[in-house]
C-alpha positions as CSV (number, residue, x, y, z in Angstrom):
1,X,159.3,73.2,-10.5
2,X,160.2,74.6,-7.0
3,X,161.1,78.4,-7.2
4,X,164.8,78.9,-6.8
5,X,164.1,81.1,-3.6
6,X,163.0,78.5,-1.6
7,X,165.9,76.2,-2.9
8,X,168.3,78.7,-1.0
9,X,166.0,79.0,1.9
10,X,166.0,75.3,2.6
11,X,169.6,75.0,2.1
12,X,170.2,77.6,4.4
13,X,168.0,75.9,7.2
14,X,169.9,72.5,6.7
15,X,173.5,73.9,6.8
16,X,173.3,76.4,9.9
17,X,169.7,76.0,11.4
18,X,169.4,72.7,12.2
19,X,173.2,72.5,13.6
20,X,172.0,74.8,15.6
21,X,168.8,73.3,17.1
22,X,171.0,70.3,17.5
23,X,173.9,71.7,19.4
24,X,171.0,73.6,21.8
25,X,169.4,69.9,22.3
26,X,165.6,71.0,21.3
27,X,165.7,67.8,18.8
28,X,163.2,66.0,19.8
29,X,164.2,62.2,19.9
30,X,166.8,62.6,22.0
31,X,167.2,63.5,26.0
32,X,169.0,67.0,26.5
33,X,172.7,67.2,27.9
34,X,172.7,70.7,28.4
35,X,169.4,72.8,29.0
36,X,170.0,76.9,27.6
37,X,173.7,75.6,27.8
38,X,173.6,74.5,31.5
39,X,174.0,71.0,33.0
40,X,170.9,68.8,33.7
41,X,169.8,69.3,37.2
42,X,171.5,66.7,39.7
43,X,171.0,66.1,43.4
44,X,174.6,65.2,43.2
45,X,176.0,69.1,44.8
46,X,173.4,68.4,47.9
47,X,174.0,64.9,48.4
48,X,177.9,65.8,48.3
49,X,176.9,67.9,51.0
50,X,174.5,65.8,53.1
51,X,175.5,62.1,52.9
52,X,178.5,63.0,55.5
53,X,175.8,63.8,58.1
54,X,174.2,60.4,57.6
55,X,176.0,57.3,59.8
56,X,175.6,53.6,60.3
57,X,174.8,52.3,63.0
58,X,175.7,48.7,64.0
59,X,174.7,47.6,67.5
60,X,175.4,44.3,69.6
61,X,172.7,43.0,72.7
62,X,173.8,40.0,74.7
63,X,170.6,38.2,74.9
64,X,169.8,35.0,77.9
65,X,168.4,31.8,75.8
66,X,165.8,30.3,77.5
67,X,166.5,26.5,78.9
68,X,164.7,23.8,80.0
69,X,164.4,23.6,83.2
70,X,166.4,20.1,83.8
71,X,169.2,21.3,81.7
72,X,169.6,24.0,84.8
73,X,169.9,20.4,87.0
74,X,173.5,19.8,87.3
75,X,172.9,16.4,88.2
76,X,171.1,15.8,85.1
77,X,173.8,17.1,83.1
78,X,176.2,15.1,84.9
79,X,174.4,11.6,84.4
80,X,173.4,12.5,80.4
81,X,177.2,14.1,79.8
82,X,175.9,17.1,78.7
83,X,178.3,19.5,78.9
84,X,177.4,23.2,80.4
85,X,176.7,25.8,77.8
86,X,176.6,29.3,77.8
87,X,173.1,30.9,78.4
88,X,173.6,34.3,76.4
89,X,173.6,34.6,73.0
90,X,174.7,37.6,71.0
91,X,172.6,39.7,68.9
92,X,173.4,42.0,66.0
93,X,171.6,44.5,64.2
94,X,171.9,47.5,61.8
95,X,170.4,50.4,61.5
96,X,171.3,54.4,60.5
97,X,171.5,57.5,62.1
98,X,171.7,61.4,61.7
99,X,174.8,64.0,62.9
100,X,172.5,67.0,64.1
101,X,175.3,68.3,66.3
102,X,178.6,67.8,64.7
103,X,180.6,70.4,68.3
104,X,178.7,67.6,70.7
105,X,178.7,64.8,68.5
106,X,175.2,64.5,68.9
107,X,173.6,61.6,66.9
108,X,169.5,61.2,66.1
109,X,168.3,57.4,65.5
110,X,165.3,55.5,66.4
111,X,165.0,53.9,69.9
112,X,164.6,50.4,68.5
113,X,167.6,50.8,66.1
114,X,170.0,50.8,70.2
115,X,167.5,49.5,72.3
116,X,168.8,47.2,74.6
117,X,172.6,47.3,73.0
118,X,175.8,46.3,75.1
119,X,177.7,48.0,72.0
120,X,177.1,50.6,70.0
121,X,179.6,51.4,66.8
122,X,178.7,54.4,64.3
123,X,180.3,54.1,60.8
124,X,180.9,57.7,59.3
125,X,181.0,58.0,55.7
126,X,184.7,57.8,55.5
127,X,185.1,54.8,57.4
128,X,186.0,56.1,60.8
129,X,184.4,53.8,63.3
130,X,183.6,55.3,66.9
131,X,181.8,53.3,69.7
132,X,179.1,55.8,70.7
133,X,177.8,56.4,73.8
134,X,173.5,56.8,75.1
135,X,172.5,60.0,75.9
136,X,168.5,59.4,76.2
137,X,166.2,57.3,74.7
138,X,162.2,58.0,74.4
139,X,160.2,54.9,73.0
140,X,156.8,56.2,73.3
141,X,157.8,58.6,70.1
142,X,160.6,55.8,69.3
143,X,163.2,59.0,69.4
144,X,167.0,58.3,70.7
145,X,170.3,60.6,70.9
146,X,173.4,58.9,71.3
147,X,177.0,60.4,71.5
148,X,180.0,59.8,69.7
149,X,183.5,61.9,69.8
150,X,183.5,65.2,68.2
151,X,185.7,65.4,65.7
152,X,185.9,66.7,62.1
153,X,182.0,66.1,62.1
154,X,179.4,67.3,59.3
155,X,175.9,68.0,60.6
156,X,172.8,68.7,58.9
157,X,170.8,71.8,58.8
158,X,167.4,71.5,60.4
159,X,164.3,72.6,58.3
160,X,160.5,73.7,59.9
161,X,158.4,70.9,59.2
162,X,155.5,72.9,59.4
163,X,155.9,74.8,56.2
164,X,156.3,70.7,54.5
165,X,153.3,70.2,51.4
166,X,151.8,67.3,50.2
167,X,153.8,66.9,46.5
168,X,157.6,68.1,47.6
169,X,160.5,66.0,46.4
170,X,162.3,64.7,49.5
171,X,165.5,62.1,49.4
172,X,165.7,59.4,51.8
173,X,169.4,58.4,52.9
174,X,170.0,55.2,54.9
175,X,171.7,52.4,55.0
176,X,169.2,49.7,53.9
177,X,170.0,45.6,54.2
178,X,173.6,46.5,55.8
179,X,174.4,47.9,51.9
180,X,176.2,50.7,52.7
181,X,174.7,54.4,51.9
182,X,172.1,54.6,50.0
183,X,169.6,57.2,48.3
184,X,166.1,56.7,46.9
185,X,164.1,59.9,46.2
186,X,160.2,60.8,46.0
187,X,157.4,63.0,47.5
188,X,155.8,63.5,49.9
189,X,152.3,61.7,49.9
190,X,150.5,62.3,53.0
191,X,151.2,65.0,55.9
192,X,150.4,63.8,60.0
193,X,149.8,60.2,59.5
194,X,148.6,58.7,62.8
195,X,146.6,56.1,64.2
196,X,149.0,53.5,62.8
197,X,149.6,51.7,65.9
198,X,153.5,52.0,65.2
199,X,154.4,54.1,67.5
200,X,153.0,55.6,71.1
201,X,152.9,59.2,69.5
202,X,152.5,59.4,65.6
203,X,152.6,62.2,63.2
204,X,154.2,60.8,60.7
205,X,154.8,62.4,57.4
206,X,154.3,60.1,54.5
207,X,156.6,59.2,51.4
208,X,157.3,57.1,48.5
209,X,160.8,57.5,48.5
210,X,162.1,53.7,49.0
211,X,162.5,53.1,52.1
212,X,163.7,49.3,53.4
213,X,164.6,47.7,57.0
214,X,168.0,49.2,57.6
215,X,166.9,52.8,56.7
216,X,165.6,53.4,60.3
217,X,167.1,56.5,61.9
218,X,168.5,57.7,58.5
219,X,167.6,61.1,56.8
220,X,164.6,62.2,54.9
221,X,166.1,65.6,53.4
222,X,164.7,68.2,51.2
223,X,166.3,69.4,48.0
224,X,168.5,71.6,49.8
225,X,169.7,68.7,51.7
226,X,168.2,70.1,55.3
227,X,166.7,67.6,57.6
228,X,162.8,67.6,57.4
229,X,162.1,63.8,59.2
230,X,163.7,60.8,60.2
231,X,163.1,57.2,58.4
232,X,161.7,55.5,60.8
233,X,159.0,53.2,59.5
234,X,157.8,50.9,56.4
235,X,154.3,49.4,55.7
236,X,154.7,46.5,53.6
237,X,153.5,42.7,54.2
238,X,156.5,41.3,53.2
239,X,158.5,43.9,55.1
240,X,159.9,45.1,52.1
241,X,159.4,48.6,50.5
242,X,155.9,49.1,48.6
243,X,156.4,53.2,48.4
244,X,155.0,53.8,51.7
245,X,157.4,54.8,53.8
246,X,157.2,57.3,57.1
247,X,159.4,59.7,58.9
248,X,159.2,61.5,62.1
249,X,159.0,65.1,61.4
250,X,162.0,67.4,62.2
251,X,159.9,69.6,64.3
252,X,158.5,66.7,66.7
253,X,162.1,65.0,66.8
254,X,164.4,68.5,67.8
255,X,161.2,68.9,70.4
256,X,162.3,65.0,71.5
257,X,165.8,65.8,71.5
258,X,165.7,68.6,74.0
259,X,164.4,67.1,76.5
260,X,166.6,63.7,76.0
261,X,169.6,65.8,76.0
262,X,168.4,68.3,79.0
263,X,166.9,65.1,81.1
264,X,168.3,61.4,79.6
265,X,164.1,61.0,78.6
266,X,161.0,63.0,78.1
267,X,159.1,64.3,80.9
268,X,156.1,64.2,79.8
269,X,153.1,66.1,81.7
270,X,149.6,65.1,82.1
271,X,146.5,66.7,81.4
272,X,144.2,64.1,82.8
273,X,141.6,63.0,80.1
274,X,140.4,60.1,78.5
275,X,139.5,60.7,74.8
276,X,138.1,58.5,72.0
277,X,137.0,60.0,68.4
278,X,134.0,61.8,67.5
279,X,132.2,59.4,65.2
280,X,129.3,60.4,63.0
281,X,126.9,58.2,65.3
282,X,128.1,59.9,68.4
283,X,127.7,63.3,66.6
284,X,124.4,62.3,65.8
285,X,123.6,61.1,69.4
286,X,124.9,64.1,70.7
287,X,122.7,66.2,68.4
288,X,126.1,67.7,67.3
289,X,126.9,70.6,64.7
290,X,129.2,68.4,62.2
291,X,132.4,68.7,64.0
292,X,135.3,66.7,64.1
293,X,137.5,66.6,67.5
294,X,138.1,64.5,70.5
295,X,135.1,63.7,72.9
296,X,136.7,63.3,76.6
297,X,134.8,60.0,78.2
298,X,137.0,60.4,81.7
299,X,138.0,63.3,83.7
300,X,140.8,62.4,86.4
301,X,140.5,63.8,89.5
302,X,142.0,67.1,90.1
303,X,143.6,66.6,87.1
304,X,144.7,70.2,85.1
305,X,141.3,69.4,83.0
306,X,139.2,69.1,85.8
307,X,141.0,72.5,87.4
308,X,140.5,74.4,83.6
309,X,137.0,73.4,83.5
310,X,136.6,70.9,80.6
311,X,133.4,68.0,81.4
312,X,132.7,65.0,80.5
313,X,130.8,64.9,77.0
314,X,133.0,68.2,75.8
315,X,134.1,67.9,72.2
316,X,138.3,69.0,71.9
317,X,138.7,70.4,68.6
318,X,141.8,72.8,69.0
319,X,144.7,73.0,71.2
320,X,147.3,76.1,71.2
321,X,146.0,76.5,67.5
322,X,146.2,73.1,65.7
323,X,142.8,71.6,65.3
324,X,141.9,68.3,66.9
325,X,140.4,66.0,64.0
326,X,140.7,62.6,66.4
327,X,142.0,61.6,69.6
328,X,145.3,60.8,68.4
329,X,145.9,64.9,67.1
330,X,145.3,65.3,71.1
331,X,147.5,62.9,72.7
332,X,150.2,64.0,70.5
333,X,150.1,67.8,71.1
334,X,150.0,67.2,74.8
335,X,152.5,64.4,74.2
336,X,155.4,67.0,73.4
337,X,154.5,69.1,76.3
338,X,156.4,69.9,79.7
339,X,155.5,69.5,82.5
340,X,154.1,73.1,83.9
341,X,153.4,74.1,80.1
342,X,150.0,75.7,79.0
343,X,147.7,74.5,76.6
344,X,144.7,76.6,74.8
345,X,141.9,74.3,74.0
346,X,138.6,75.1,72.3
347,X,135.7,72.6,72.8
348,X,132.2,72.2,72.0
349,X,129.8,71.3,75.2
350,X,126.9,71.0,73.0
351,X,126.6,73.1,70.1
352,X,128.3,76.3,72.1
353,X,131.7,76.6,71.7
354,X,134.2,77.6,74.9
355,X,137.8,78.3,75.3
356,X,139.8,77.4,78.2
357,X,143.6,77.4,79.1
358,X,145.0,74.0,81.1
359,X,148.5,74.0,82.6
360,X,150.2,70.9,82.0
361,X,150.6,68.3,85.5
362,X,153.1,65.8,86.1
363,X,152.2,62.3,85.7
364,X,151.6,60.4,89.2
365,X,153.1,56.7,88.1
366,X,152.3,54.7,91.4
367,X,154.6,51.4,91.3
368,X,154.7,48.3,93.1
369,X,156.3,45.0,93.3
370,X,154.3,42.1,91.7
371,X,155.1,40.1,94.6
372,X,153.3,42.1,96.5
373,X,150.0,41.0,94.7
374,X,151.1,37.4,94.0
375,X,153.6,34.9,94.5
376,X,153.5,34.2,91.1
377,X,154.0,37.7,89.8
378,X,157.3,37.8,91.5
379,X,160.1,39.3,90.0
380,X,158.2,41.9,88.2
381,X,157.6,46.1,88.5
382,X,154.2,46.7,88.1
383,X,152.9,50.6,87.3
384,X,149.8,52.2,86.1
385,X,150.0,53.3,82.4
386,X,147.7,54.7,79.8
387,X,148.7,53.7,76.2
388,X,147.0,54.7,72.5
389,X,144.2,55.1,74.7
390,X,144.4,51.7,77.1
391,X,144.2,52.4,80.7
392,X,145.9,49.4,82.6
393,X,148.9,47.7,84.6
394,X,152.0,47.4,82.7
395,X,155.3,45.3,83.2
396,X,157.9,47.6,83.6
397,X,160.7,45.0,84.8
398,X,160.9,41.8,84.7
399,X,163.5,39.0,86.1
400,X,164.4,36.8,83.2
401,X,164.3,34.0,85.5
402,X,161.3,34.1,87.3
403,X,158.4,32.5,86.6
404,X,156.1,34.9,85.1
405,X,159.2,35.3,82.1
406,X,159.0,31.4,81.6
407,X,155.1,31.8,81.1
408,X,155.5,34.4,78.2
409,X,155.3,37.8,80.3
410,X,157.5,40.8,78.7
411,X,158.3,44.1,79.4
412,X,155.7,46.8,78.0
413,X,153.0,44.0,78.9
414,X,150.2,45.9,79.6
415,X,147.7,44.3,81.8
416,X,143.7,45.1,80.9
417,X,141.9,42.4,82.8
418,X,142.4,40.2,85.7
419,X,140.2,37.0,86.3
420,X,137.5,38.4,84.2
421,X,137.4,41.3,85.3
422,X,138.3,45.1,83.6
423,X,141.7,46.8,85.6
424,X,142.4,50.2,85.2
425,X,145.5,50.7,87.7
426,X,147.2,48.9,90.3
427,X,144.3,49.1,93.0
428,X,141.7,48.2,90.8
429,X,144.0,45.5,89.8
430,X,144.8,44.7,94.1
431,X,140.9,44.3,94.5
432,X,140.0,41.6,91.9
433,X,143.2,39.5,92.8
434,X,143.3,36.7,95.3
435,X,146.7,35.8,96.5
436,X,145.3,31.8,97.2
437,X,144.4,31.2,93.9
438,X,145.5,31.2,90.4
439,X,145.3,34.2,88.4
440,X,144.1,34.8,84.7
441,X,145.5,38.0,83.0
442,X,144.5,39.5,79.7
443,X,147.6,40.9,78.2
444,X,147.5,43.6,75.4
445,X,151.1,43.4,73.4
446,X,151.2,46.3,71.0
447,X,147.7,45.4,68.3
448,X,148.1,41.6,69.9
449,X,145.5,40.9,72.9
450,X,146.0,37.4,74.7
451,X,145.2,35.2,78.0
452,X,148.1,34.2,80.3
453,X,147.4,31.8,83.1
454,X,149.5,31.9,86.0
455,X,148.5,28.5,88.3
C-alpha cells in the first residue's frame, strides 16, 4: 500500500508542477513558443531592416542578329519577296543589387548583371521603379556601381570582412528566377576561395545559403543585417543551387567601389612578374624548405620588381602581411592596388629568406589596329594583356560586321598563338604574321582554348 505521504506529494506535482513545466515549454515533445518567457529568436527584426537595401535589377541590351550574307543583297530580297527585317533583337535579363549609399544613390551589382544594357530599371522594395544610371564598371573582379535618384533610400551598413570565420550564419537576399525578394540562410563554408576560373580576381567567400541565377549582385548579410559579400556566383551542373554559393567579400568590393566612383574603372598598377604556384616537385627541385608561395618565372623589364630587387626563381610568400599560398593570393593583393602604392613582400631566394618593398607602376597597354597586321583582322583593337596568368593579344573591340566577327572572334578573345607559334604581345604577335597569307590563331575564351582560321 503506498504511504499516504507520497499520495499528497504526487498530487501536488500533478496539479501545480506540471502546469508549470508546461506553461514554461520544457515538456519535451513539443517545440517551445517562448524560451524563459521570451519569443523564439527570428531574423524577422534584421530582415525588416535590411531587405529595403536590397533592389532588383532588370536590364535591356539591343543585340545585332547575325544574317546570311545574301539576305544583306537587296536584290536577292527583291526577287525571293522577302521582306526587310530588322537586324537587332532585344535582350532582357534580371539580376539584384545593393543600396550602399542611400545620399548618392549609389547602387553595388555585378558587372555582368548591366553589362552591355541600353536600359537599366532598379525595383525598390516598395515598388518604386527608377531607371538608373552607370557610374563604373570593373569586369576583371566582376564589380559595378550604378546610380539611381536619391530619395527616401535605405542603405546597408558595411561590415570588415576580415574578422568573417568559417561556421558564421550569414542570409543571402536576392531576387532569384525574377521571383521577387527572397531570403535563404546558412554559413559560411570556406573563406578566400580562388582559382575558380570565374572571375579575373577571386577571393571568394563560400556559403551554403541558397543561392540561384537571379541572386547576382544581391546581399550576403550577417545576423546583424550588415553587408559582409555580394552574391555573385553559383557552382552547380545544372546551374541550379547545390549549397555552394560565393560572394565577393565587402572589403575587396568597397576597395572596387572607390576607385569606380573616383575614376569610372579601376586603375590598376603593375608590379611586373610572372608567377605560377610552388608545387611539391618544384620545391623539391629547388631543394626548398617546405614553403608555400608564388615562384616568379618572368621579371619585366624595369618593372617595380626588377627596381625592388626580386629574381627570377624567388619564392613570394607575403605581401603587406597576408601570406602568399599560390599565385592567385598574389595577383589579387596587387590586383586592388593603385597605381604609386607600396607593397612589402617577403620571398625565399633559396632557403634564405629577404624582405623588400615594391612601389606599384602603371600598366603600359600598347594598342593597335588589327588592320594594321592583316587585312583580315580589320575592324578589330588589338592590346597586350596578361590574364589568370596568360600573357597574349586580346580583342578589345570589335566591328560586328567585319569579317573576323562573322568567323567567331569576340571581345575578351585573347590571342596565345599565331600560325604555330607562342605570342606574348603585339610585337611578338607582328613578327610571326605574314600579311600575304592566311593566318591561324589559337584563341583562349575564358577555360575554352580553340583554332580560328582566317583565309
Amino acid at each position: 500500500m503506498i504511504p499516504k505521504k507520497i499520495i499528497k506529494i504526487l498530487i501536488f506535482i500533478l496539479i501545480f508542477l506540471f502546469p508549470l513545466f508546461f506553461s514554461q515549454q520544457v515538456f519535451a515533445f513539443g517545440l517551445p513558443a517562448f524560451t524563459e518567457n521570451q519569443p523564439l529568436p527570428s531574423l524577422a527584426p534584421m530582415l525588416e531592416r535590411s531587405m529595403p537595401a536590397v533592389v532588383n535589377i532588370s536590364t535591356s541590351t539591343n543585340i545585332e542578329v547575325a544574317q546570311n550574307p545574301l539576305m544583306q543583297d537587296p536584290f536577292f530580297r527583291h526577287f525571293f519577296n522577302i521582306p526587310n527585317q530588322s537586324r537587332k533583337q532585344q535582350k532582357n535579363s534580371l539580376g539584384s543589387g545593393v543600396i550602399i549609399d542611400s545620399d548618392q544613390g549609389l547602387v553595388l551589382t555585378n558587372n555582368h548583371v548591366i553589362d552591355k544594357a541600353d536600359k537599366i530599371v532598379v525595383t525598390l522594395q516598395d515598388s518604386r521603379q527608377l531607371n538608373a544610371d552607370v557610374v563604373g564598371k570593373d569586369p576583371e573582379a566582376d564589380v559595378a556601381i550604378i546610380r539611381i535618384p536619391a530619395n527616401n533610400l535605405t542603405e546597408l551598413p558595411i561590415a570588415d570582412s576580415s574578422h568573417l570565420k568559417v561556421g558564421d550564419f550569414v542570409v543571402a537576399i536576392g531576387n532569384p528566377f525574377g521571383l521577387g525578394q527572397t531570403v535563404t540562410s546558412g554559413i559560411i563554408s570556406a573563406l578566400g576561395r580562388s582559382g575558380l576560373g570565374i572571375e579575373g580576381y577571386e577571393d571568394f567567400i563560400q556559403t551554403d545559403a541558397s543561392i540561384n541565377p537571379g541572386n547576382s549582385g544581391g546581399a550576403l548579410v550577417n545576423l546583424r543585417g550588415e553587408f559582409i559579400g555580394m552574391n555573385t556566383a553559383i557552382l552547380a551542373p545544372s546551374g541550379g543551387n547545390v549549397g555552394i554559393g560565393f560572394a565577393i567579400p565587402s572589403n575587396m568590393v568597397m576597395t572596387i567601389k572607390d576607385s569606380l566612383v573616383k575614376h569610372g574603372e579601376v586603375r590598376r598598377g603593375l608590379l611586373g612578374v610572372t608567377t605560377q604556384d610552388l608545387t611539391p616537385d618544384l620545391v623539391k627541385a629547388f631543394n626548398l624548405k617546405d614553403i608555400q608561395g608564388a615562384a616568379i618565372s618572368r621579371i619585366e623589364n624595369n618593372s617595380p620588381a626588377e627596381k625592388a630587387g626580386l629574381a627570377l626563381g624567388d619564392i613570394i610568400v607575403s605581401a603587406n602581411g597576408k601570406a602568399i599560398k599560390n599565385s592567385h593570393d598574389l595577383r589579387n593583393i596587387i590586383g586592388l592596388l593603385q597605381i604609386g602604392d607600396k607593397v612589402d613582400l617577403e620571398y625565399y631566394r633559396g632557403n634564405d629568406k629577404s624582405e623588400t618593398t615594391a612601389v606599384i607602376g602603371k600598366q603600359e597597354r600598347s594598342q593597335s589596329s588589327g588592320d594594321k597586321l592583316h587585312s583580315r583582322l580589320q575592324g578589330t583593337i588589338l592590346s597586350n594583356t596578361q590574364r589568370d596568368q596568360v600573357e597574349g593579344v586580346v580583342i578589345e573591340k570589335i566591328n560586328t560586321s567585319s569579317y573576323a566577327w562573322r568567323v567567331g572572334l569576340r571581345p575578351g578573345d585573347v590571342i596565345v598563338s599565331a600560325n604555330q607559334y607562342r605570342v606574348h604581345n603585339l610585337d611578338e604577335l607582328k613578327q610571326v604574321i605574314d600579311p600575304k597569307d592566311g593566318l591561324l590563331i589559337n584563341i583562349q575564351r575564358g577555360q575554352e582554348a580553340f583554332f580560328v582560321m582566317l583565309n
